[in-house]
SEKOLVO-933060 format. One record per residue: x, y, z negated of N, C-alpha, C in turn. Coordinates in steps of 0.02 Angstrom, whole numbers, padded with zeros to 5 digits, always signed. Example, Ala and Ser with C-alpha at 12.3 -4.5 7.8 and 13.67 -1.06 7.14 Angstrom:
+00660-00284-00390+00615-00225-00390+00660-00165-00390
+00642-00112-00354+00684-00053-00357+00645+00002-00394
# end
This chain:
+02520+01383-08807+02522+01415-08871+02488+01483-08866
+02441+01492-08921+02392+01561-08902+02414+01584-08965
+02426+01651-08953+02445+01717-09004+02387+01731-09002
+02368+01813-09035+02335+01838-09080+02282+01873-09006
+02229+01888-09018+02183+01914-08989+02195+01894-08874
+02176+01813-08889+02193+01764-08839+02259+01812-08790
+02297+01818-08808+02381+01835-08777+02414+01759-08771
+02436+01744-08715+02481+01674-08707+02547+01692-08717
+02587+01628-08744+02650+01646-08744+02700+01619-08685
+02712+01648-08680+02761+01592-08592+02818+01578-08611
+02880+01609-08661+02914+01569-08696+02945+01615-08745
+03002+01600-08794+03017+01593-08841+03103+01580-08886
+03137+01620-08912+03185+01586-08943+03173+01601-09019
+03203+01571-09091+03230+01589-09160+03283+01569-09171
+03320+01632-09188+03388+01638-09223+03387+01575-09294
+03329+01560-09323+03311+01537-09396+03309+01475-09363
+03287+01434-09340+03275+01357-09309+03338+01354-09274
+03349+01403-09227+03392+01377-09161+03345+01351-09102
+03301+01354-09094+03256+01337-09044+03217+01377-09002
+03210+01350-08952+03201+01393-08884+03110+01331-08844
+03075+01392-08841+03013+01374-08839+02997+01395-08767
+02951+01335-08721+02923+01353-08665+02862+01330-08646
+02801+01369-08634+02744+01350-08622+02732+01311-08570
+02710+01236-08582+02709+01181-08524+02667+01195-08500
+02596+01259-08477+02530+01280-08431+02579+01313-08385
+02641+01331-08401+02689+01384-08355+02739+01336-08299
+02723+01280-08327+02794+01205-08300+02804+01227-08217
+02734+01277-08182+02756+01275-08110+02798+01338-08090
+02806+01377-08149+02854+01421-08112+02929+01416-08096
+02957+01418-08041+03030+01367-08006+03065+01374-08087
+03099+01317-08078+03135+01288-08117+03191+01357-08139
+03214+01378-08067+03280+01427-08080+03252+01500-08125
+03206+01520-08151+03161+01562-08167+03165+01529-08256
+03118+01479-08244+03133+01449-08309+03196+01451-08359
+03234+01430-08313+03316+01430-08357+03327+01488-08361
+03316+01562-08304+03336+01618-08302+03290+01660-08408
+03230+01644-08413+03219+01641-08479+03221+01612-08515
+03248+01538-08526+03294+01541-08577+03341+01550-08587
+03389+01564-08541+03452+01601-08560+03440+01669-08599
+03387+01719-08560+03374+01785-08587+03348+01794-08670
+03316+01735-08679+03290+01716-08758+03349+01712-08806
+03379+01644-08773+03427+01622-08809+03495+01681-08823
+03496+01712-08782+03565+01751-08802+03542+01811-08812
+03466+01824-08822+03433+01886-08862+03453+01878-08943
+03431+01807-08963+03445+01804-09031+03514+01765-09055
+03558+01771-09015+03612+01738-09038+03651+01815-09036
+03623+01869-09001+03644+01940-08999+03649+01997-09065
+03563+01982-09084+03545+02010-09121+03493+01968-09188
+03496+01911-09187+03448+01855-09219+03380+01875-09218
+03342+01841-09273+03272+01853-09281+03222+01807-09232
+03181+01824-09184+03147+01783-09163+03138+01841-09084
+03113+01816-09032+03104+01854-08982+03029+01808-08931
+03000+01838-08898+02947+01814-08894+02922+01836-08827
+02907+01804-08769+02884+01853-08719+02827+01816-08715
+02765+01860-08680+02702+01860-08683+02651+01882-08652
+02598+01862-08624+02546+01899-08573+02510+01918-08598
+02480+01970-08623+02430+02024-08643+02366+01992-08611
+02291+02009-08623+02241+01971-08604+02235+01989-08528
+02240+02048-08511+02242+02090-08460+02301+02053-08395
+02340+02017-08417+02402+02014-08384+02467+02061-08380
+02454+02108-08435+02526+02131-08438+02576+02082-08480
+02653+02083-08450+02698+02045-08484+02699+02102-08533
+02725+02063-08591+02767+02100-08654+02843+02072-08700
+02882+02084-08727+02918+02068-08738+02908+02101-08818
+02906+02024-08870+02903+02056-08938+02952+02039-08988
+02986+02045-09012+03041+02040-09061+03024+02029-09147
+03042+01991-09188+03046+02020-09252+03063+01978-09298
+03069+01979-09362+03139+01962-09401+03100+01939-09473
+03129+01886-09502+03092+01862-09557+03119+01921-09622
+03071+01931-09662+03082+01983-09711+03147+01998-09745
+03188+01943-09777+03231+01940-09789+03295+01911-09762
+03291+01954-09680+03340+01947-09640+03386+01995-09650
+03429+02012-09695+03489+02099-09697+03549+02083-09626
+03537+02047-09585+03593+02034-09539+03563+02060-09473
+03474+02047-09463+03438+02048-09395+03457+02130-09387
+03478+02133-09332+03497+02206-09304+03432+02254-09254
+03388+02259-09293+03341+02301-09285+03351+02370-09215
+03410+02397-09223+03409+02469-09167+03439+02438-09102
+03505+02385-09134+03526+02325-09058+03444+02280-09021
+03398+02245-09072+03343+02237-09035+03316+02285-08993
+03300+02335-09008+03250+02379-08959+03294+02407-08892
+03359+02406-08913+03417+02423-08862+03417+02363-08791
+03422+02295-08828+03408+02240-08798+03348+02225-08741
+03288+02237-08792+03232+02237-08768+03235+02268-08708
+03255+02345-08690+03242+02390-08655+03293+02360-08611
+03345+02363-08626+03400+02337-08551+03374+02256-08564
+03333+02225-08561+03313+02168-08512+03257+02198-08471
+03217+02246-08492+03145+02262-08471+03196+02316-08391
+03224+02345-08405+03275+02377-08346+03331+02323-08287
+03345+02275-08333+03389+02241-08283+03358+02199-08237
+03304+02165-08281+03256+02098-08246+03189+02122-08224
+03182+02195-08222+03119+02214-08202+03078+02175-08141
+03124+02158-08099+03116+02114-08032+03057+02035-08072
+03094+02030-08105+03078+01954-08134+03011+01959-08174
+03030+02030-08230+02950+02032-08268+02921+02024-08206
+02909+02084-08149+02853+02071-08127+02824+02047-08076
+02865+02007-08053+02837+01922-08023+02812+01891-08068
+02838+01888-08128+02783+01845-08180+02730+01877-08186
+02744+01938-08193+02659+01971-08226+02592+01956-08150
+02634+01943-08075+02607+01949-08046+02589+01869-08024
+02635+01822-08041+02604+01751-08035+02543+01745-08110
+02568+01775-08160+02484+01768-08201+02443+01800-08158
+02443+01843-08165+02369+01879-08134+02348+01825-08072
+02370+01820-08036+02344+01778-07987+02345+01698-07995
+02383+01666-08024+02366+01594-08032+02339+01584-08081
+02327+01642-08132+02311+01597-08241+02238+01654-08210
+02241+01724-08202+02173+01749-08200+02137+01750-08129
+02169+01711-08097+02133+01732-08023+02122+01795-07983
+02153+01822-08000+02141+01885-07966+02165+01879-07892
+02147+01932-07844+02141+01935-07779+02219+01957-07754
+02264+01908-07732+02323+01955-07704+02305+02015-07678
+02287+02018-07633+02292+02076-07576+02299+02137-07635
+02235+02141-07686+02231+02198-07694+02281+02213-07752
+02312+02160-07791+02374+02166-07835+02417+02196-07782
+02447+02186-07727+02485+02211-07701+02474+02281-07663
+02409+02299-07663+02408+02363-07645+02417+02415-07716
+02425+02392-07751+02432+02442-07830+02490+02472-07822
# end
């Protein structure tokens, strides 16, 4: 699934469906990783609803994007960004093994020198 100015999405929950989305180009990252985001999806919007979205920037930065259908008066807007931030603090470990298995398996880039950064 390609977002807006070629950004991939790696996965996905909505409070509005109930459904929890995972990019099958991603199927090789361990299984225990996998479940570890959808749990983080899923109880993002069962927290605060709306939709939640994580994502690789063209570059390979992860991002984590949030947001709420117009006439949501329930989606908790200041609990999202609160959310956002304590996953981006708790699982920092995890973003960036992902950001660092894209860069090297989706863009090819050169271990060695990712790891000297």
């Amino acid at each position: 699934m390609n977002d807006q100015d070629k950004r991939i999405v790696l996965c996905g929950a909505n409070a509005y469906e109930k459904k929890y989305y995972f990019n099958k180009d991603f199927e090789k990252i361990p299984e225990d990783i996998q479940k570890e985001l959808h749990i983080i999806c899923v109880l993002f919007t069962e927290e605060v609803g709306g939709i939640i979205t994580i994502l690789f920037e063209e570059d390979g930065t992860l991002k984590i994007e949030t947001r709420a259908e117009e006439d949501d008066y329930y989606y908790d807007e200041i609990g999202s960004g609160l959310l956002v931030k304590q996953i981006q603090t708790k699982r920092q470990e995890l973003l960036e093994s992902l950001t660092l298995y894209y860069k090297v398996f989706i863009l090819h880039e050169d271990l060695s020198s990712l790891l000297e950064e």
